[in-house]
N, CA, C and O of each residue as an XYZ file, in Angstrom:
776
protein
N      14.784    -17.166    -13.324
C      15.460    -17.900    -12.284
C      14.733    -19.214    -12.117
O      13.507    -19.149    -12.030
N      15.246    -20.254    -12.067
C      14.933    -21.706    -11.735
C      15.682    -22.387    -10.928
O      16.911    -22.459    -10.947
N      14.613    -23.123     -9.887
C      15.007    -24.321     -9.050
C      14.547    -25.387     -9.266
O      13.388    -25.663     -9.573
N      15.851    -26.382     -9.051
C      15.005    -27.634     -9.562
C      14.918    -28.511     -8.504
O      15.860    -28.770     -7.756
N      13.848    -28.959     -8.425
C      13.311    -30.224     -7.214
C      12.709    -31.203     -7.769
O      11.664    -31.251     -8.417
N      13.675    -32.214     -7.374
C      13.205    -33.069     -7.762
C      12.212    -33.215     -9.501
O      12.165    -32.387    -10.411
N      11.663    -34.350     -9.421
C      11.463    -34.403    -11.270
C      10.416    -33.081    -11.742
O       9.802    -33.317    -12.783
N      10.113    -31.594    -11.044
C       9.343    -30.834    -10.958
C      10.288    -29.541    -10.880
O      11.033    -29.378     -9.914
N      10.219    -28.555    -12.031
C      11.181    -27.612    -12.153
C      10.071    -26.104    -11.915
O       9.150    -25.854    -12.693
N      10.320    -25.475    -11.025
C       9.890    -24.097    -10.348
C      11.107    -22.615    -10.846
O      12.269    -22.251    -10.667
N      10.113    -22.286    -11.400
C      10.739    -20.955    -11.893
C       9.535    -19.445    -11.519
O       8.310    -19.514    -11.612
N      10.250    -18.327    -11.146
C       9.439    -17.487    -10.619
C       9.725    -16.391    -11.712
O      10.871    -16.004    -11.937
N       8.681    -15.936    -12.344
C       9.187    -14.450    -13.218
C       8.085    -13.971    -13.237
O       7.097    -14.703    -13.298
N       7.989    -12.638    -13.189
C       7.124    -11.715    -13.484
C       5.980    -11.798    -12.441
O       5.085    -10.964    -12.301
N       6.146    -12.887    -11.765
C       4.677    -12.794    -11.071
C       4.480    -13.708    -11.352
O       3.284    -13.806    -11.077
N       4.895    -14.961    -11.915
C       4.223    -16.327    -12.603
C       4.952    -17.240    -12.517
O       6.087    -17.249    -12.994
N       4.286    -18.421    -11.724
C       4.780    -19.698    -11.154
C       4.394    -20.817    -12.329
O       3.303    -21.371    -12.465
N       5.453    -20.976    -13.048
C       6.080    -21.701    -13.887
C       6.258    -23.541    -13.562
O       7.301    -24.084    -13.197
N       5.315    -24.028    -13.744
C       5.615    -25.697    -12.931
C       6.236    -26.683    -14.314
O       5.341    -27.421    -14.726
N       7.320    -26.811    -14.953
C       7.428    -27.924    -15.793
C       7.800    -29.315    -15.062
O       7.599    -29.601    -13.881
N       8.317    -30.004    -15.942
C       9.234    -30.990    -15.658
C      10.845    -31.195    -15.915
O      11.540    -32.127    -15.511
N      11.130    -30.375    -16.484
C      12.660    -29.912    -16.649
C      13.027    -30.010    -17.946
O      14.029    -29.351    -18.223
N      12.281    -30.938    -19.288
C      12.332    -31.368    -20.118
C      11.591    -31.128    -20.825
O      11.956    -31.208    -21.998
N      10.204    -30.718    -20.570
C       9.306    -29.725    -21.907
C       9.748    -28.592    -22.165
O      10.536    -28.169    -21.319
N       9.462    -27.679    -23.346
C       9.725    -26.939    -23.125
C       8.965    -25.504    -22.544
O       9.406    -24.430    -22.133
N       7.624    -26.056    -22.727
C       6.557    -25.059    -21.938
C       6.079    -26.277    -20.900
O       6.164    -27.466    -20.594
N       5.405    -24.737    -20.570
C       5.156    -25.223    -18.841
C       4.230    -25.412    -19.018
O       3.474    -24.955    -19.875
N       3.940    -26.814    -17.513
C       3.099    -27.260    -17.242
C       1.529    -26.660    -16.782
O       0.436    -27.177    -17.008
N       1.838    -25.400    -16.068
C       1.347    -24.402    -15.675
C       1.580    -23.200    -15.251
O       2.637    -22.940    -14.674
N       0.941    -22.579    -15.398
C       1.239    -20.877    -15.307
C       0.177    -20.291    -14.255
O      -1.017    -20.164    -14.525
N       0.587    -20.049    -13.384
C      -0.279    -19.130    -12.158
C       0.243    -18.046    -11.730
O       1.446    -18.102    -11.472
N      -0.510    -16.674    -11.511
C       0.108    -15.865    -10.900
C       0.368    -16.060     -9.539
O      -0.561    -16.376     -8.795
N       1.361    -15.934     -9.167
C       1.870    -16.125     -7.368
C       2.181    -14.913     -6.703
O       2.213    -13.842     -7.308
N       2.442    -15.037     -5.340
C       2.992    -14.145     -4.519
C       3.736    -15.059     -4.343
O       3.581    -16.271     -4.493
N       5.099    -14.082     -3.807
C       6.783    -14.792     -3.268
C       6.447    -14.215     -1.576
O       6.060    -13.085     -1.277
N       6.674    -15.138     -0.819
C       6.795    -15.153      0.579
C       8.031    -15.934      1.108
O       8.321    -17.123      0.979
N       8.604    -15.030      1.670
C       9.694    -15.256      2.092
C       9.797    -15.275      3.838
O       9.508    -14.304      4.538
N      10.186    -16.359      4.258
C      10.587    -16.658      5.466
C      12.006    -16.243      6.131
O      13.104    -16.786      6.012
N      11.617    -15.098      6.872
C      12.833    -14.701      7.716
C      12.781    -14.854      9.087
O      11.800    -14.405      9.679
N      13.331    -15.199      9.468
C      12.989    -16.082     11.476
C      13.918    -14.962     12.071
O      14.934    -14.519     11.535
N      13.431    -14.620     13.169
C      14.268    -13.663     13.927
C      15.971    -14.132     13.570
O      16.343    -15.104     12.912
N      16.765    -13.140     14.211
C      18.248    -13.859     14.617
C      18.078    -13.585     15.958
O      17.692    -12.631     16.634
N      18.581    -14.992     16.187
C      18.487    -15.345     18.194
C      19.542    -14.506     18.409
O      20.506    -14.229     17.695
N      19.198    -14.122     19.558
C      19.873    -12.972     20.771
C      21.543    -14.098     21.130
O      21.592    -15.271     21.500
N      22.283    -13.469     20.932
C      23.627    -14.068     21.649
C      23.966    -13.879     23.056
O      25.131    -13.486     22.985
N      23.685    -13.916     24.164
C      24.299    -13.284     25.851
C      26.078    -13.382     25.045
O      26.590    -12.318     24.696
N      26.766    -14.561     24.855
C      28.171    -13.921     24.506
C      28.555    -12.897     23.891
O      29.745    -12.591     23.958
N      27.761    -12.211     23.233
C      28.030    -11.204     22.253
C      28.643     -9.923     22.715
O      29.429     -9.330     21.977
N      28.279     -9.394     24.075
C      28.355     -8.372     25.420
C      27.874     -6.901     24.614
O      28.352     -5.768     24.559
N      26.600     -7.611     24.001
C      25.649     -6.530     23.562
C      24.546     -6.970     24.870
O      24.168     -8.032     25.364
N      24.300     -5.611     25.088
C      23.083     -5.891     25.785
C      21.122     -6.045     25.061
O      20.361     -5.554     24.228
N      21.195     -7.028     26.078
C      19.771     -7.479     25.207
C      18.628     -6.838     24.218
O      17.925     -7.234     23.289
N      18.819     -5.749     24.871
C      17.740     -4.450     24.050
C      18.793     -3.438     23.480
O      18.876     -2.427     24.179
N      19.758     -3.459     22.202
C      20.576     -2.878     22.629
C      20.279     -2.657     20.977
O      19.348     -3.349     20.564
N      20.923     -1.812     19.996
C      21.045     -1.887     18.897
C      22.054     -3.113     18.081
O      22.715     -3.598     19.000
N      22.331     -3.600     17.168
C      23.159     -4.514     16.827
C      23.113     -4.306     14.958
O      22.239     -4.017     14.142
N      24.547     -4.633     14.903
C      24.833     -4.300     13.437
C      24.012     -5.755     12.749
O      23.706     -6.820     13.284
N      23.819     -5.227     11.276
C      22.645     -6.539     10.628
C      24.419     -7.383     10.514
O      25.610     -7.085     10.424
N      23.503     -8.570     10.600
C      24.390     -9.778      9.531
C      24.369     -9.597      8.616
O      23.631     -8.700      8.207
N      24.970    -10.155      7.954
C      24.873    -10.075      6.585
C      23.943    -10.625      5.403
O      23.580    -10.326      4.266
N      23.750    -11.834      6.596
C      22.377    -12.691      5.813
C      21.320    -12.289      6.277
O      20.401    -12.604      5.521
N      21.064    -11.881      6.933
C      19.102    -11.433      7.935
C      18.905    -10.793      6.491
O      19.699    -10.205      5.757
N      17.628    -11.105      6.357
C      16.264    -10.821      5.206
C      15.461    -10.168      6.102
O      15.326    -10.462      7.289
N      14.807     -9.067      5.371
C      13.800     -8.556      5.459
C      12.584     -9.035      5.733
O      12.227     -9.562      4.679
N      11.620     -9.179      6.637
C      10.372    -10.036      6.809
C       9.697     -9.608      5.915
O       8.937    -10.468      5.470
N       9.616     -8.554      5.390
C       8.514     -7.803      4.451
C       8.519     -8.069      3.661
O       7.509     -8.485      3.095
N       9.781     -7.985      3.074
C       9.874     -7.926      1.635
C      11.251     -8.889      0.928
O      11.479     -9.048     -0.271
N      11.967     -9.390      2.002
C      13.030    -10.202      1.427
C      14.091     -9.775      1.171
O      14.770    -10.550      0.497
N      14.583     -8.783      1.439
C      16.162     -8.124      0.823
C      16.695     -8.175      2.266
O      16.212     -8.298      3.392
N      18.018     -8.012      1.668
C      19.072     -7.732      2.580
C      19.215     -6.739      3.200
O      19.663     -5.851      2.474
N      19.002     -6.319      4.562
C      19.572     -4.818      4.934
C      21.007     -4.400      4.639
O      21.523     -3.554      3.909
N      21.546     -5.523      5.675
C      23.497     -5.558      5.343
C      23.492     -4.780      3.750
O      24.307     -3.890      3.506
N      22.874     -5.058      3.130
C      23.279     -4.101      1.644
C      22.986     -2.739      1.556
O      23.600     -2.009      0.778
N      21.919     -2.256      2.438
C      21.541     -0.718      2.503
C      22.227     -0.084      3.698
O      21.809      1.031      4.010
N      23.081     -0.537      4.325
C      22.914      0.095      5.778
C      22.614      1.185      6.065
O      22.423      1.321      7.274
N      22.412      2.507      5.170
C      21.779      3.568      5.642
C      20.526      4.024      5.907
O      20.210      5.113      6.386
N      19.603      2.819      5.451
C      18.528      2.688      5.268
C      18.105      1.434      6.667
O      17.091      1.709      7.308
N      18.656      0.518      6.953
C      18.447     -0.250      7.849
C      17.257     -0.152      9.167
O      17.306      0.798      9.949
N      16.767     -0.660      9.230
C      16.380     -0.680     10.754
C      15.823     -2.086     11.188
O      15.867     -2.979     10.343
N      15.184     -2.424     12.712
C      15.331     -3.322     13.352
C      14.489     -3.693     14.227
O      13.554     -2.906     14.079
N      14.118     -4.711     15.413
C      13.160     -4.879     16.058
C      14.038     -5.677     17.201
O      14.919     -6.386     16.714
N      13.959     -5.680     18.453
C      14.526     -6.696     19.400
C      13.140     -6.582     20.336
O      12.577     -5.677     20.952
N      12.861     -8.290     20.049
C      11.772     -9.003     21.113
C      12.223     -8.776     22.620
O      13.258     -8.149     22.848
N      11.540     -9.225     23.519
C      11.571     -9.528     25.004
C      12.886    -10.232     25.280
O      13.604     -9.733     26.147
N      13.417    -11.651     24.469
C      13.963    -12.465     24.806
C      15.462    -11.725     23.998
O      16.506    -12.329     24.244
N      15.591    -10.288     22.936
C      16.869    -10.363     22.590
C      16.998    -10.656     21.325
O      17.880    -10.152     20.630
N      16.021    -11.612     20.832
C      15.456    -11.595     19.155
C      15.460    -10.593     18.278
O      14.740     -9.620     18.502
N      16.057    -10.630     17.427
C      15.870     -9.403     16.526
C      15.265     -9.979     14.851
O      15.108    -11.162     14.552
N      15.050     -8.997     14.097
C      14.371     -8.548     13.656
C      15.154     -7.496     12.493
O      15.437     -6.377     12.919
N      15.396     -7.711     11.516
C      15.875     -6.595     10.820
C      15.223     -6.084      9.470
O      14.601     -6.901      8.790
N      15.337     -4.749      9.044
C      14.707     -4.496      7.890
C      15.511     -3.728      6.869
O      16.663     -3.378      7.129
N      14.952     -3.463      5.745
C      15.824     -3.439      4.836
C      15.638     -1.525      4.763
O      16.568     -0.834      4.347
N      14.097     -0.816      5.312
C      14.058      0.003      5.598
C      12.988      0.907      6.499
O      11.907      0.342      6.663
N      13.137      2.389      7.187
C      11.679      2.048      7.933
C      10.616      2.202      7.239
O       9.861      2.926      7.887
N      10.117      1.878      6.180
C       9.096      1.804      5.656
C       8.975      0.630      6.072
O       8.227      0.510      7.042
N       9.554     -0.491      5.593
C       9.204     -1.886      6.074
C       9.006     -2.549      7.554
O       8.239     -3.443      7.913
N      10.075     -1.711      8.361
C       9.900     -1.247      9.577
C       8.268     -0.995      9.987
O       7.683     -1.956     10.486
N       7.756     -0.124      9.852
C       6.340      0.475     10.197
C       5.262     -0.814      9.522
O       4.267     -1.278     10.079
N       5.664     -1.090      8.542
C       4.331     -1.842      7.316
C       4.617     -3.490      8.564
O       3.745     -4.352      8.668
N       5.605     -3.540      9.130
C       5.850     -4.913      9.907
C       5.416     -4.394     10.755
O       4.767     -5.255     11.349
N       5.291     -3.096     11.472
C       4.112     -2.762     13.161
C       2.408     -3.152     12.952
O       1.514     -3.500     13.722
N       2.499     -2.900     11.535
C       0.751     -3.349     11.517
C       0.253     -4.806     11.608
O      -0.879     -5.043     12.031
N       1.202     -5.907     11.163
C       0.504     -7.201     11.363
C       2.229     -7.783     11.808
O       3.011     -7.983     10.880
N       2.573     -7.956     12.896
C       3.698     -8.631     13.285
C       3.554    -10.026     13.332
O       4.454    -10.572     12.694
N       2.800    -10.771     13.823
C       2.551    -12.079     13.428
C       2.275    -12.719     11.977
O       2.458    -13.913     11.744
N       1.984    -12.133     11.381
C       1.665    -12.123     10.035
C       3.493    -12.503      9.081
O       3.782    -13.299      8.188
N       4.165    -11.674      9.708
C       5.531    -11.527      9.075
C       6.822    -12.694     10.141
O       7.856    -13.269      9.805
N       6.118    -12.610     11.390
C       6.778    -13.390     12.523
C       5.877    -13.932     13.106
O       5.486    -13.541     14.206
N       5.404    -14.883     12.510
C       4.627    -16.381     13.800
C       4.875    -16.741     14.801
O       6.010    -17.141     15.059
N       3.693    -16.714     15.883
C       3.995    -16.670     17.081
C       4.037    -15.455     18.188
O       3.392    -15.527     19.234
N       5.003    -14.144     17.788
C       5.062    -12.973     17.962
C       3.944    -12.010     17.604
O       3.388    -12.010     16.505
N       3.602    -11.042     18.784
C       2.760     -9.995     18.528
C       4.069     -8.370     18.991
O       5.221     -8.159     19.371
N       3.038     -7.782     18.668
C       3.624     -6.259     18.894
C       4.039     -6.083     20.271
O       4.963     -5.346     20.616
N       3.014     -7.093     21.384
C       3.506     -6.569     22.399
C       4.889     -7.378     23.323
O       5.187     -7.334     24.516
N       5.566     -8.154     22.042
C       6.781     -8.985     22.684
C       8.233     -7.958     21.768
O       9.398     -8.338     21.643
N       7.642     -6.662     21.274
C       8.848     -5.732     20.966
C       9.058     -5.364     21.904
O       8.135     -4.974     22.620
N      10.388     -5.321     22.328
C      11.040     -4.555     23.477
C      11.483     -3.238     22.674
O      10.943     -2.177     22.988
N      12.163     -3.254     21.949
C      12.838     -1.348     21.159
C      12.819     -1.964     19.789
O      12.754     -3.167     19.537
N      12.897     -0.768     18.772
C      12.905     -0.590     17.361
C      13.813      0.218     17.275
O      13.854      1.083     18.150
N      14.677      0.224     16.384
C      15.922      1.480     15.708
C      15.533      1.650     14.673
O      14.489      1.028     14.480
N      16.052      2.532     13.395
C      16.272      2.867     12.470
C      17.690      3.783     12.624
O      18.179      4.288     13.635
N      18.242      3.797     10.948
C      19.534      4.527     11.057
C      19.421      5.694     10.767
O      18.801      5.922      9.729
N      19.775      6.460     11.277
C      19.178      7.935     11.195
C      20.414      8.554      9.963
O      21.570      8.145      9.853
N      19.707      9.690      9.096
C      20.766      9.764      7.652
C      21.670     10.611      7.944
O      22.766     10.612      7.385
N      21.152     11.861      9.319
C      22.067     12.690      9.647
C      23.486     11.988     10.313
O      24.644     12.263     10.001
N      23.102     11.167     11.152
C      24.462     10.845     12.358
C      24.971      9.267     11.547
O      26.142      8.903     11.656
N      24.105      8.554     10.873
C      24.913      7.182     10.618
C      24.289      6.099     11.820
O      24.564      4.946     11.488
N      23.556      6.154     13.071
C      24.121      5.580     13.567
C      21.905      5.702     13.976
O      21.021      6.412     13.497
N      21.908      4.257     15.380
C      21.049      3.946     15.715
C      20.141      4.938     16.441
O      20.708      5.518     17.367
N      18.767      5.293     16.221
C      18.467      5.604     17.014
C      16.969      5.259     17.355
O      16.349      4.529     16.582
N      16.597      5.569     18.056
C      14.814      4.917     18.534
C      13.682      5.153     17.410
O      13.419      6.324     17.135
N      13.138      4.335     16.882
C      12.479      4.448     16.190
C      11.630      5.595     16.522
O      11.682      6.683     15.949
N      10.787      5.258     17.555
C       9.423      6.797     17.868
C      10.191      8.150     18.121
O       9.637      9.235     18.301
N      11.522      7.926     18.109
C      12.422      8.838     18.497
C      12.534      9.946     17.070
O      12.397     11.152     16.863
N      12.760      9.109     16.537
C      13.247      9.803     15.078
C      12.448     10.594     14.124
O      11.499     10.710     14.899
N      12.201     10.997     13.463
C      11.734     12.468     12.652
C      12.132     11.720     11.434
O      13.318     11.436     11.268
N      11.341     11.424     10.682
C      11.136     11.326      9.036
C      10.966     11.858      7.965
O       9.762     12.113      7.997
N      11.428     12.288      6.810
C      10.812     13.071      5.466
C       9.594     11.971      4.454
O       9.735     10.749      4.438
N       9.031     12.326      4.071
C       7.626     11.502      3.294
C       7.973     12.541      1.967
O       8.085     13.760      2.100
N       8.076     12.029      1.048
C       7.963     12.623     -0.326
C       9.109     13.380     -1.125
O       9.216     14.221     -2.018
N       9.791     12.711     -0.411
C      11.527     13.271     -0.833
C      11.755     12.518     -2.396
O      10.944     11.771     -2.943
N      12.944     12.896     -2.872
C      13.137     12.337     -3.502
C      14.390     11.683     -3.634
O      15.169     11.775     -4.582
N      14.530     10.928     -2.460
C      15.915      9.918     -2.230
C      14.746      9.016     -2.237
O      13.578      9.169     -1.878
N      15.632      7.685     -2.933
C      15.039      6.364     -3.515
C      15.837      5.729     -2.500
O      17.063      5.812     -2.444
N      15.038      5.033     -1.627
C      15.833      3.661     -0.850
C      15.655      2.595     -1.412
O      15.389      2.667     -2.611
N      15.720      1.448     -0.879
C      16.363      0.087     -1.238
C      15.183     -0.974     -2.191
O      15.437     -1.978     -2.856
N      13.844     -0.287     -1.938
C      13.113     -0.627     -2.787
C      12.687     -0.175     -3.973
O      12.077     -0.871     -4.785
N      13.122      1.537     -4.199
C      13.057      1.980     -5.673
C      12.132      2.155     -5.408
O      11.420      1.428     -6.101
N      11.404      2.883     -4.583
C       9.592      3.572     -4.442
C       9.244      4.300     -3.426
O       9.466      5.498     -3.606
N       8.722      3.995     -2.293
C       8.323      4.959     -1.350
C       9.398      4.885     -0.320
O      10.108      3.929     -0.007
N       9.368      5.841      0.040
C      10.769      5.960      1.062
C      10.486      7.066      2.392
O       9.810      8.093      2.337
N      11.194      6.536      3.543
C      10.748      7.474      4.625
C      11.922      7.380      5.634
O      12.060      6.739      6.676
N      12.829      8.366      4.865
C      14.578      8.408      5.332
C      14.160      8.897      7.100
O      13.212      9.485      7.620
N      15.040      8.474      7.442
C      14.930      8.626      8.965
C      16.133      9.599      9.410
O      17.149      9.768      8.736
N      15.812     10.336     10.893
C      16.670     11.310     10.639
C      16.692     11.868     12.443
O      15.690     11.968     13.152
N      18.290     12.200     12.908
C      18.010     11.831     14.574
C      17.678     13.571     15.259
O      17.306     13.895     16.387
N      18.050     14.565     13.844
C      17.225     15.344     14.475
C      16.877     16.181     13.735
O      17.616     16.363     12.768
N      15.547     17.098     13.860
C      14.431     18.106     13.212
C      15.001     18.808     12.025
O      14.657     18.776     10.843
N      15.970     19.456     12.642
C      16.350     20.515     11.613
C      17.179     19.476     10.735
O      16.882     19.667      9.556
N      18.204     18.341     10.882
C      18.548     17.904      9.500
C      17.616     17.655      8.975
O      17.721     17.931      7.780
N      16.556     17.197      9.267
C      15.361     16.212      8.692
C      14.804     17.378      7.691
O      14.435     17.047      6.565
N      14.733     19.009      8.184
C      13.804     20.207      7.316
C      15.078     20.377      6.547
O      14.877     20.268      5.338
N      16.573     20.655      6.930
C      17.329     20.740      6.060
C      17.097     20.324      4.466
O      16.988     21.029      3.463
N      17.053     18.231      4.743
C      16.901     17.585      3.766
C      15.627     17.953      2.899
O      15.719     18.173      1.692
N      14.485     18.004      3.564
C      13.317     18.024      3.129
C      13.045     19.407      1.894
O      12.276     19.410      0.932
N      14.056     20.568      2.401
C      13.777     21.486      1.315
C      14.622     21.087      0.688
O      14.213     21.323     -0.449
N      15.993     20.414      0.544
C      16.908     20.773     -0.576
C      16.364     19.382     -1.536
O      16.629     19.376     -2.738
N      15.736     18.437     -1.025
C      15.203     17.060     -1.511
C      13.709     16.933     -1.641
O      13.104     15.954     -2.078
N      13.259     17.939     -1.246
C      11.140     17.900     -1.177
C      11.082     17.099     -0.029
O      12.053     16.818      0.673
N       9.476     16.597      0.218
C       9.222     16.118      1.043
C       8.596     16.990      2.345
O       8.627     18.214      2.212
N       8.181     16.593      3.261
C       7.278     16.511      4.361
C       8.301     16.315      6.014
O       9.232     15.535      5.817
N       8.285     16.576      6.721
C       8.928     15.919      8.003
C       7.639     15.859      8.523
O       6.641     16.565      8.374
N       7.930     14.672      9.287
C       7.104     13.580      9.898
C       7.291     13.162     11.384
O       8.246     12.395     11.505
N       6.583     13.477     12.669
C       6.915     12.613     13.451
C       6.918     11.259     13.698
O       5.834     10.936     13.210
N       7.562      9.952     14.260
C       6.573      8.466     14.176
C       5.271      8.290     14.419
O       4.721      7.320     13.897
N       4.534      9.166     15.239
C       3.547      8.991     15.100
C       2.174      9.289     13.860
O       1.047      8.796     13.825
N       2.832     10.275     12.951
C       2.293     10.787     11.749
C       2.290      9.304     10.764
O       1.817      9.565      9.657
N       2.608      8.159     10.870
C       2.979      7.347     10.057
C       1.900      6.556     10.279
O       1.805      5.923     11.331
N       1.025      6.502      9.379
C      -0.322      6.175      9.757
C      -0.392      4.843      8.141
O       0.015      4.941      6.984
N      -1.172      3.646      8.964
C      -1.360      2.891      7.977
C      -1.507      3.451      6.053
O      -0.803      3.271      5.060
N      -2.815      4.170      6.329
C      -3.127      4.934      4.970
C      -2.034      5.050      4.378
O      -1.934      4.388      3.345
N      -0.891      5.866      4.773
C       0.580      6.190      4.306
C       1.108      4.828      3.894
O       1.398      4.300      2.820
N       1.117      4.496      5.066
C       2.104      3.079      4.388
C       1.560      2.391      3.341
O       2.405      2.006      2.533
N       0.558      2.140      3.119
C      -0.138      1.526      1.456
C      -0.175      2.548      0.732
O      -0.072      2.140     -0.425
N      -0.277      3.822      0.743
C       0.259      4.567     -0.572
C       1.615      4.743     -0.568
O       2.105      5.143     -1.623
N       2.643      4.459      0.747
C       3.969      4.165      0.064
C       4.294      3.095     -0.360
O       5.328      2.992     -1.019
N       3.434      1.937     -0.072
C       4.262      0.272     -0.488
C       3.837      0.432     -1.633
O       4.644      0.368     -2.560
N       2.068      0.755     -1.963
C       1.742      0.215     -3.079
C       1.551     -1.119     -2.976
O       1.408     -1.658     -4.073
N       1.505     -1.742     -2.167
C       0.948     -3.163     -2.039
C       0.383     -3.718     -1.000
O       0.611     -3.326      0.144
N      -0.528     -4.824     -1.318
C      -1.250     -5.206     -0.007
C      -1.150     -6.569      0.570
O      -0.829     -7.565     -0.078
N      -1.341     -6.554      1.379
C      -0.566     -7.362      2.402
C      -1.579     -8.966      2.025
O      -2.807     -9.044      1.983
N      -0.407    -10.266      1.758
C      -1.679    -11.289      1.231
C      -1.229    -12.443      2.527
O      -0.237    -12.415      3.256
N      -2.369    -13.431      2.484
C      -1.873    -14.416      3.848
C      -0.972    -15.355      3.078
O      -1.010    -15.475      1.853
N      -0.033    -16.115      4.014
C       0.957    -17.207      4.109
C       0.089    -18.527      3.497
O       0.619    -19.636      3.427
């Protein structure tokens, strides 16, 4: 994939930031990079006659702070964050969900943990929103969500959650069982600065 700016052509593959001029045919330089992607809350609407702390379907465009994908493309996997002011926050899943509770400023400048008003995730039994600390998780299943690796399907109550867990493997989990350690052996990656 290539963008071109101005007389300086940027291409990202594999991990390697590609600098030509549009016209050699090797590059100028080769560095390994990280991709950081900027996702800014979506501002709270009052016309909307959602209420401020309320759940809300993704757009279609909101990116992932974590990791850059689209939720709108997983929706079963989805979940979310609404600030003080109505701000939200969406993710592509709660893994990314949780891995964004450990450094929230880090992913949203400006914002700390303690300007979350509620968190959702979509729970796999009902379809539909429910409280993040609320919800009951499987760890080690083998349903692949939206990143193709660690996954921590969310689920609005116990027994679907053991249902899934024997016919799919896995663990049930309360939110509070979701402990950093976990989340870097589910991302597999570590968190680099802006």
């Amino acid at each position: 994939m290539g963008l071109r700016l101005g007389p300086v052509f940027f291409c990202i593959a594999a991990g390697v930031l590609l600098l030509g001029d549009g016209v050699r045919t090797r590059p100028l330089v080769a560095t390994p990079v990280d991709v950081c992607f900027v996702a800014p809350p979506t501002r709270y609407d009052p016309a909307s006659g959602i209420a401020v702390h309320a759940a809300r379907s993704v757009p279609p465009d909101a990116r992932c702070p974590v990791c850059g994908m689209f939720p709108a493309r997983a929706p079963e996997w989805a979940a979310q964050v609404i600030f003080d002011n109505g701000d939200t926050q969406f993710f592509d899943s709660p893994l990314s969900l949780y891995a964004y509770f450990q450094d929230v400023g880090h992913y949203t400048p400006g914002r700390s943990v303690k300007d979350i008003a509620a968190s959702y995730v979509t729970a796999v039994d009902t379809r539909a929103w429910i409280a993040a600390s609320a919800a009951v998780y499987v760890h080690g299943s083998n349903a692949v969500g939206p990143m193709r690796g660690g996954n921590l399907p969310a689920f609005a109550q116990r027994q679907a959650a053991q249902r899934f867990a024997r016919e799919r493997g896995g663990v049930v989990l309360a939110a509070g069982d979701i402990t950093p350690e976990l989340l870097q052996q589910l991302s597999g990656r570590t968190v680099h600065p802006h």
